[in-house]
C-alpha positions in Angstrom: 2.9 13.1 -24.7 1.5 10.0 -23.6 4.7 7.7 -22.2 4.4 4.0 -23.3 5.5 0.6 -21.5 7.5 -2.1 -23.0 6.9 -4.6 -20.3 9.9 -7.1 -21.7 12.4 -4.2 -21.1 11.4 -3.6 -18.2 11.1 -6.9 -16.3 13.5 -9.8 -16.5 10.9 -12.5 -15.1 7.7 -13.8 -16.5 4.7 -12.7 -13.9 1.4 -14.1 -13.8 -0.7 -14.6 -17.5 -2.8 -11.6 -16.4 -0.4 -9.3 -15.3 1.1 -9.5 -19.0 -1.9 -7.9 -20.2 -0.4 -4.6 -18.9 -1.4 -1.1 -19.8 0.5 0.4 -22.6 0.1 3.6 -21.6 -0.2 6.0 -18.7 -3.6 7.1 -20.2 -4.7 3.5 -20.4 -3.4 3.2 -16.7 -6.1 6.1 -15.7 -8.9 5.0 -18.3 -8.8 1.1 -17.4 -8.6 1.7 -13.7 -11.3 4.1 -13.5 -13.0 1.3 -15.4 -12.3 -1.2 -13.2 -13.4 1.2 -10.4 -16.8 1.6 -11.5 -17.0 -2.4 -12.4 -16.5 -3.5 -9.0 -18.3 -0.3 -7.0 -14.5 0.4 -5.9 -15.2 4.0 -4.1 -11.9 5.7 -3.6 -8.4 5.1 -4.1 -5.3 5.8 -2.0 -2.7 6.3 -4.6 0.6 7.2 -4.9 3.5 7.8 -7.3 4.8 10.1 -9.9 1.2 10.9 -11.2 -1.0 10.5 -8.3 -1.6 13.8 -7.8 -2.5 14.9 -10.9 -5.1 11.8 -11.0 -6.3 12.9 -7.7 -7.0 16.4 -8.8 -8.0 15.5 -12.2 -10.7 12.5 -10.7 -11.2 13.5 -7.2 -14.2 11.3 -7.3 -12.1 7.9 -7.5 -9.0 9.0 -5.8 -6.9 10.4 -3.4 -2.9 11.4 -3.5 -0.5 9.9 -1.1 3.0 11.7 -0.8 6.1 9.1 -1.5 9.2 10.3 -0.5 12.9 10.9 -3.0 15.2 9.1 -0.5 18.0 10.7 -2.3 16.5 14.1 -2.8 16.5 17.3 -0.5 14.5 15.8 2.5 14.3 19.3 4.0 12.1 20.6 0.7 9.7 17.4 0.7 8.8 17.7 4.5 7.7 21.9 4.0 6.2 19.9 0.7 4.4 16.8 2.1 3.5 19.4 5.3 1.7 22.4 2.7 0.4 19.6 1.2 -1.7 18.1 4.7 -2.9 21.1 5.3 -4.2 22.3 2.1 -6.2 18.9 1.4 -3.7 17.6 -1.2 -2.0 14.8 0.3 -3.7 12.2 3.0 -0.9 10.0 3.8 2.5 8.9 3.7 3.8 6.4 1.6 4.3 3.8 0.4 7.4 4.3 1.8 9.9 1.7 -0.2 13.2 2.3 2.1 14.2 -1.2 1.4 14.5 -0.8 -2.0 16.7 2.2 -0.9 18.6 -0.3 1.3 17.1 0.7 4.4 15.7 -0.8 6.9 11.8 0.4 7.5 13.5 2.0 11.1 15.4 4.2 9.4 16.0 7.5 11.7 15.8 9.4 8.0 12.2 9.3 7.9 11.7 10.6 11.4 10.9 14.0 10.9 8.1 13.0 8.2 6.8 10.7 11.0 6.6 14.0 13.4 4.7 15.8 10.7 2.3 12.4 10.6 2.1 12.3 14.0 1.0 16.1 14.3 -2.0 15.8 11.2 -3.0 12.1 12.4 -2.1 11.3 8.8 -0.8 7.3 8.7 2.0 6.2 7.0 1.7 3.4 4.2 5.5 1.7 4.3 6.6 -1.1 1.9 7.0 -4.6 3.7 8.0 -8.2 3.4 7.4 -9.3 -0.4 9.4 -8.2 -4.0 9.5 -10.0 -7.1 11.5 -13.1 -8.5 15.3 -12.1 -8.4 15.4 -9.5 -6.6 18.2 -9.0 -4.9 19.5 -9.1 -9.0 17.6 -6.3 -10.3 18.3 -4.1 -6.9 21.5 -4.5 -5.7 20.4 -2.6 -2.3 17.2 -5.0 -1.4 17.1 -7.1 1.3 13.8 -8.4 2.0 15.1 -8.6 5.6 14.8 -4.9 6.0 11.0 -4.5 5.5 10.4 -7.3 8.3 7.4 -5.5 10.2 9.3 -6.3 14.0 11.7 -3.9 12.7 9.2 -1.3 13.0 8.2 -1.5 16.9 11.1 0.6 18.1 9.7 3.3 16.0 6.4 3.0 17.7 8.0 4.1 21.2 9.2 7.0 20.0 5.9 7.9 17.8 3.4 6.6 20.5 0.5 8.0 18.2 1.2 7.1 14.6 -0.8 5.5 12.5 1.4 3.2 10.5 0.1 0.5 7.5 2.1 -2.1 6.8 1.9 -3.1 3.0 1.6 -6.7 1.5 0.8 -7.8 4.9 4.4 -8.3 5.9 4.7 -11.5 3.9 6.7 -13.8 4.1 6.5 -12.5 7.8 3.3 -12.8 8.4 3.1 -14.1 11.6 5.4 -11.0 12.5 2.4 -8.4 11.1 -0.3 -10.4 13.5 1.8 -10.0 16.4 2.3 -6.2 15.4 -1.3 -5.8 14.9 -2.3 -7.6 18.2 0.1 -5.8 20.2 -0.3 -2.1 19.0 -3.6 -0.4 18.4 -2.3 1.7 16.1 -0.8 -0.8 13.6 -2.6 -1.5 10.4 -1.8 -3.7 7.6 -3.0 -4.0 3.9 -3.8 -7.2 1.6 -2.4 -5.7 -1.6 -0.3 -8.3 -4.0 -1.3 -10.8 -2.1 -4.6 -10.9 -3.7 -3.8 -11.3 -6.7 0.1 -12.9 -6.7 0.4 -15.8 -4.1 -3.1 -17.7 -5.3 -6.5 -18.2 -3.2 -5.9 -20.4 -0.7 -2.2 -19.4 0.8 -4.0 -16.0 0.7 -7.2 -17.1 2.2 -5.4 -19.2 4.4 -3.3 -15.9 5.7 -5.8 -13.5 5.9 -8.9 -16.4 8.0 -6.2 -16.8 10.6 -4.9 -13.2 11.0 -9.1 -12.6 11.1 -9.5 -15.1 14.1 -6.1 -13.6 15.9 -6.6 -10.2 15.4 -10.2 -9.2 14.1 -10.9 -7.6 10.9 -11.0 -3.5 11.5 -7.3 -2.8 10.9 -6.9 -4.7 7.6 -7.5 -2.9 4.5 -8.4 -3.7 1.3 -5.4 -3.0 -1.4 -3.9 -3.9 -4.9 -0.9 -2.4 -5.9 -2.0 -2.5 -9.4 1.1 -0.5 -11.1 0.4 -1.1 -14.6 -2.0 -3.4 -14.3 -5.2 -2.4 -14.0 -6.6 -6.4 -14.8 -5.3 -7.0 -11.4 -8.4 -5.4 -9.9 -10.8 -8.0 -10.3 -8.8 -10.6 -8.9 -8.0 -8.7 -6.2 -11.5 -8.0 -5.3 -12.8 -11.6 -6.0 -10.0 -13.2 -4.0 -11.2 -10.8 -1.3 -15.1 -10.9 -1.4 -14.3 -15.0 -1.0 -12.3 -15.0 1.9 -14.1 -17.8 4.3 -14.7 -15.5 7.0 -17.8 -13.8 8.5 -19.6 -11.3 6.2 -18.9 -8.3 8.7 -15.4 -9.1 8.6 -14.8 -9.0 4.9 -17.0 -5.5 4.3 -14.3 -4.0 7.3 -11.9 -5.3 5.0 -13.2 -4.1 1.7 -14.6 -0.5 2.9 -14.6 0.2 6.8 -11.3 -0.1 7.9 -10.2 2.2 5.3 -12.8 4.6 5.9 -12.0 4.9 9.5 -8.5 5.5 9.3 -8.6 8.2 6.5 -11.6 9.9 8.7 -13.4 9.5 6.0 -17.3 10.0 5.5 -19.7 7.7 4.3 -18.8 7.5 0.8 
């Protein structure tokens, strides 16, 4: 049975005039994104979520499946899970990790055995920081946007010395925060999704040209966080391929950085 969206019921704030042309339908989630995909030479997608499996094994050509965790569920279960997974070719990274959505702070010792696991497979870990939508704290009673500032995350780093950890949104608001991060570990990443297509061209382009000139271009990725919307895509994309930086330093963006963290092939 195909599951339909009623966007009103769902969200009690008005996004962007774009965003509200959602798809209906999980199936139209698939078909328009695969769509988009081929539009814009988009060659593989990280994804993750209740379905991304099944798109990854149904359209391994587009996609790849990234294992998100059930704070709340038997932890024990989905590390032997997310583990079987690594090893058999079915999962490629962690994440996105939404702890503060779950109240927690992105430190949280909980997810410390999963990091061991990431550590061992030299599979990164995406984790939800910075940014939510309007009123949040309303519609979650547990966020704090506080919790998924990217400082919080350097402790973690001592004890995991080797992992390779993505920080998603870019941190914002705490931007500044992700540059230092990325300047001061080698093996801190950070991705442009949302901000692409939410917080208009030139705060984005101004964030992303000065992060560029601190930090170089090689650990930030190209993302979207599309959800539902799949008409997200091209904004993201065109906000990206107009960033007024070098030419180099945008295709690291768009395809290299990516490539070389997932070990990936030319693809």
């Amino acid at each position: 049975m195909t599951k339909a969206f009623n966007l009103s019921e769902e969200m009690s704030f008005q996004p962007h005039e774009y965003v509200m042309d959602y798809a209906r339908s999980l199936d139209d989630v698939l078909t328009q994104t695969i769509a988009q995909y081929d539009k814009y030479n988009i060659v593989k997608g990280l994804v993750s979520g209740q379905y991304s499996q099944e798109w990854a094994n149904n359209v391994p050509t587009h996609f790849m499946n990234a294992t998100r965790v059930n704070f709340g569920g038997d932890l024990d279960g989905q590390l032997s899970t997310f583990e079987e997974a690594i090893t058999t070719g079915q999962s490629f990274a962690l994440g996105e990790l939404g702890l503060p959505y779950a109240g927690y702070r992105i430190d949280a010792e909980i997810m410390f055995p999963f990091y061991e696991i990431c550590e061992k497979y030299g599979v990164p870990v995406l984790l939800h920081t910075g940014i939510n939508g309007p009123f949040a704290v309303q519609n979650m009673p547990h966020w704090r946007i506080t919790n998924g500032d990217p400082l919080h995350f350097e402790s973690v780093l001592g004890s995991f010395p080797e992992l390779n950890v993505v920080f998603a949104h870019f941190g914002y608001p705490f931007t500044n925060n992700t540059i230092y991060m990325l300047a001061t570990y080698r093996n801190v990443h950070a991705d442009i999704s949302v901000l692409n297509w939410m917080l208009g061209k030139s705060l984005f382009h101004r964030i992303i040209s000065e992060a560029v000139e601190a930090v170089g271009s090689n650990r930030i990725l190209f993302g979207t966080d599309q959800m539902i919307f799949p008409n997200t895509i091209p904004i993201s994309v065109e906000n990206t391929l107009s960033l007024p930086i070098a030419e180099n330093d945008i295709a690291n963006i768009m395809y290299h950085s990516a490539k070389d963290l997932l070990n990936l092939d030319d693809i």
